[in-house]
N, C-alpha and C positions, 0 to 999 in steps of 0.2 A: 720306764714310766708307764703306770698304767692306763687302761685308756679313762676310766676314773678319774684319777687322778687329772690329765689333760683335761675331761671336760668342764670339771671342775675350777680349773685355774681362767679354761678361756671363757665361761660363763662368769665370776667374776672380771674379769678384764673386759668383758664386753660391758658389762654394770657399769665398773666404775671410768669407763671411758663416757658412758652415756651420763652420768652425775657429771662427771665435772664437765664436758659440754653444757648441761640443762645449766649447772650454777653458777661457773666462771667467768662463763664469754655470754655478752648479750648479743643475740643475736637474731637475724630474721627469720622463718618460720623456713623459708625455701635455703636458707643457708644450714638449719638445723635438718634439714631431710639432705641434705649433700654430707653431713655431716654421718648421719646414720648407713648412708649409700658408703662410705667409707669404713665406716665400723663392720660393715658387712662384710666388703671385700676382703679386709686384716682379718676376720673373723675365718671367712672360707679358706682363704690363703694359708690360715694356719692352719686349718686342719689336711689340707693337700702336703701342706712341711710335713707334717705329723706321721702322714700318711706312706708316703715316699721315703723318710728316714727312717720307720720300721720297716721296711721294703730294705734299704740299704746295708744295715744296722747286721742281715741275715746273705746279705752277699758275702761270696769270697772275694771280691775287687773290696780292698781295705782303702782304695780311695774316694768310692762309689760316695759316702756319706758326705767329703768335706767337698764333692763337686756337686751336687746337690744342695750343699747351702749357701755354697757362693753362686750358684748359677739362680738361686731362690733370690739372695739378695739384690742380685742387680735386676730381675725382674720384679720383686717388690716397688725398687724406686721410681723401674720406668712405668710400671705401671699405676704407680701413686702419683707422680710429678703427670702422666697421659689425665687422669682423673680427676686433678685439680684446676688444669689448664682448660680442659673441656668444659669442667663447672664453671670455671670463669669467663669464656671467650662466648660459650654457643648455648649455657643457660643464662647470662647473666646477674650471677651472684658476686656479691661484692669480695673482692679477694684480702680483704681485711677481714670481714666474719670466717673466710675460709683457709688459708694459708696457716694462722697460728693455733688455734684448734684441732684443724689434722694434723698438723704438725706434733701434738702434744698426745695425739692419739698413735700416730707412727709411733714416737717413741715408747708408748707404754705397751704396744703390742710386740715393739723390738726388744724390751724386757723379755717381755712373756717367752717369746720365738727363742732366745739367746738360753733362757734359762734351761727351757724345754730342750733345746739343742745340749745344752751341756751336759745334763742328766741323762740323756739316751745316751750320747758317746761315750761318759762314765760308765753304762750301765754294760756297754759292750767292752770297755776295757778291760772290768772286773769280769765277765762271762771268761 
């Protein structure tokens, strides 16, 4: 995948994670800025996947890729589930504006991440 192509997909996904927070969920003003602090992270996050799994993609360790995206995913959660908790215990935002909305944002960046993973591993099986 090129890197086009990537930024492409993750500039849409940032888009459309930020519409459907602004039009789905009503929410308070400091819940919608926890909410973009979050689009953020997925945002960087993925381009570090991105980054690392071209790095891997070009190793001779043929396990280098799929321990990199399991070692990705369990620090995606701890550090999504650290950044929710935070937003709710020590900013005081209500974890009802915040839990189902990142929630729905996690998952539309876990598309993105999965798809974007499947096509680079494809793209190394066919090389």
């Amino acid at each position: 995948m090129s890197i086009k192509t990537i930024s492409i997909l993750l500039l849409s996904t940032v888009l459309m994670s930020m519409l459907i927070v602004n039009t789905l969920f009503d929410i308070e003003i400091n819940s919608l800025y926890a909410q973009y602090v979050i689009i953020l992270f997925f945002t960087l996050f993925c381009v570090v996947l991105y980054v690392l799994s071209k790095y891997s993609l070009r190793s001779s360790d043929k396990y280098l890729f799929t321990r990199i995206f399991i070692i990705f995913v369990f620090l995606k959660i701890v550090l999504y589930v650290f950044i929710v908790l935070y937003a709710v215990s020590k900013l005081g935002i209500n974890k009802k504006e915040l839990v189902i909305p990142s929630l729905v944002i996690y998952f539309i960046f876990t598309f993105l991440e999965t798809y974007m993973l499947m096509k680079m591993s494809k793209s190394k099986l066919n090389s």
